[in-house]
C-alpha positions in Angstrom: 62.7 8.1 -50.0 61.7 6.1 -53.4 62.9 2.7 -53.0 63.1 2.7 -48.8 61.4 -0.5 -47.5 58.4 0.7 -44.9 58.3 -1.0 -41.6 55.8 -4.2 -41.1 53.4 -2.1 -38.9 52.7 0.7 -41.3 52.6 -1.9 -44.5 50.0 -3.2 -42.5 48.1 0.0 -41.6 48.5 0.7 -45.6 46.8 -2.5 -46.5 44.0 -2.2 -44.3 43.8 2.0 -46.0 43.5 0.0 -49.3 40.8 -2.0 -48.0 38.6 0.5 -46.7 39.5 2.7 -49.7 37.9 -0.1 -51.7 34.5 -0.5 -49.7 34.3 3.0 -50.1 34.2 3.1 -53.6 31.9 0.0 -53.4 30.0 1.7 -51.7 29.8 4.9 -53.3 28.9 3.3 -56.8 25.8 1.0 -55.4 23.3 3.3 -55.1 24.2 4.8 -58.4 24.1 1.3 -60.4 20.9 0.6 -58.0 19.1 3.8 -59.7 19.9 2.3 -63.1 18.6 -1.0 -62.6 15.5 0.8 -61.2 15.2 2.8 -64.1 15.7 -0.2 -66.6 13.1 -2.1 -64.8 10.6 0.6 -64.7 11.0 1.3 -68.7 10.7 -2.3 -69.4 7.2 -2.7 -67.0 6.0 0.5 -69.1 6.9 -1.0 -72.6 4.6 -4.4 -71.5 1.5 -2.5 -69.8 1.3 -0.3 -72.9 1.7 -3.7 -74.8 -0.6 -5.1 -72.7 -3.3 -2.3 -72.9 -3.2 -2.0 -76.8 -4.0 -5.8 -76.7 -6.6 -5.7 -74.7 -8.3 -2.6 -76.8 -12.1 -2.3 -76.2 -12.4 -4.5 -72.9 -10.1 -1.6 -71.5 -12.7 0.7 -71.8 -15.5 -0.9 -69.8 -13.1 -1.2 -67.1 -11.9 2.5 -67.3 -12.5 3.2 -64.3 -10.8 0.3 -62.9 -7.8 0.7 -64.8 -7.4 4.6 -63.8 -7.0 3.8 -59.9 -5.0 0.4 -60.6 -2.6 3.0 -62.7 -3.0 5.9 -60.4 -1.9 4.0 -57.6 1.1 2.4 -59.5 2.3 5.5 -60.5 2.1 6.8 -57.0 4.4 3.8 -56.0 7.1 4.3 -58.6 7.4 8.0 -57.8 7.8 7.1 -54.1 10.5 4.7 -55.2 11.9 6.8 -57.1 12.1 9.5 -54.5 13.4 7.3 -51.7 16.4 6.2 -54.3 16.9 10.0 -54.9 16.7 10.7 -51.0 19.7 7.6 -50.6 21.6 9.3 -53.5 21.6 12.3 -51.8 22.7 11.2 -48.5 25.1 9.3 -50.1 26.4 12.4 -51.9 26.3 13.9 -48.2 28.3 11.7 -46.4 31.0 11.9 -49.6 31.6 15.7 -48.6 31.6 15.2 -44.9 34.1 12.3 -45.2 36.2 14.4 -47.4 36.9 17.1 -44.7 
C-alpha cells in the first residue's frame, strides 16, 4: 500500500481531518496558556500592591479598615476567577475524553 496514490475525494476528506485535527489542538492548549497568563498577571498585581503598601507605611494604618474590605473583596474576585478558569479546564479536560470514545 506504501507508495499508492489516494483518490482526490479522500485527499480531500484527509486535508479537511488535518484541519480540524489542528483546531483541536488549538483549542485544547488555550485554556491552559490562558491559566498562565492569569497566574502571571495575578503575581505581578501582588508584587506592586505589597510595593505599594510598604510605601505608603503609616497612612495604611488609619485607613485599615478601608484597606481590609478593598482587599477582602479583591481577593474574593481572584478566587472566583480562578475557579471559573479551573471550571473551563475541567470541561475542557471533559470533552477531551468524551471526544476520544
Amino acid at each position: 500500500m506504501a507508495g499508492e496514490e489516494v483518490g482526490p475525494w479522500i485527499q480531500g476528506e484527509l486535508e479537511k481531518l488535518n484541519q480540524f485535527t489542528d483546531a483541536i489542538n488549538r483549542q485544547e492548549t488555550e485554556p491552559e496558556n490562558t491559566h498562565h497568563k492569569f497566574l502571571l498577571v495575578l503575581v505581578e498585581t501582588t508584587v506592586k500592591l505589597d510595593e505599594l503598601v510598604r510605601k505608603i507605611g503609616k497612612s495604611l494604618e488609619d485607613w485599615k479598615f478601608y484597606w481590609e474590605a478593598w482587599s477582602g473583596a479583591w481577593e474574593q474576585q481572584a478566587q472566583k476567577a480562578t475557579q471559573d478558569v479551573q471550571r473551563a479546564t475541567d470541561m475542557l479536560c471533559a470533552v477531551k475524553v468524551t471526544s476520544s470514545y
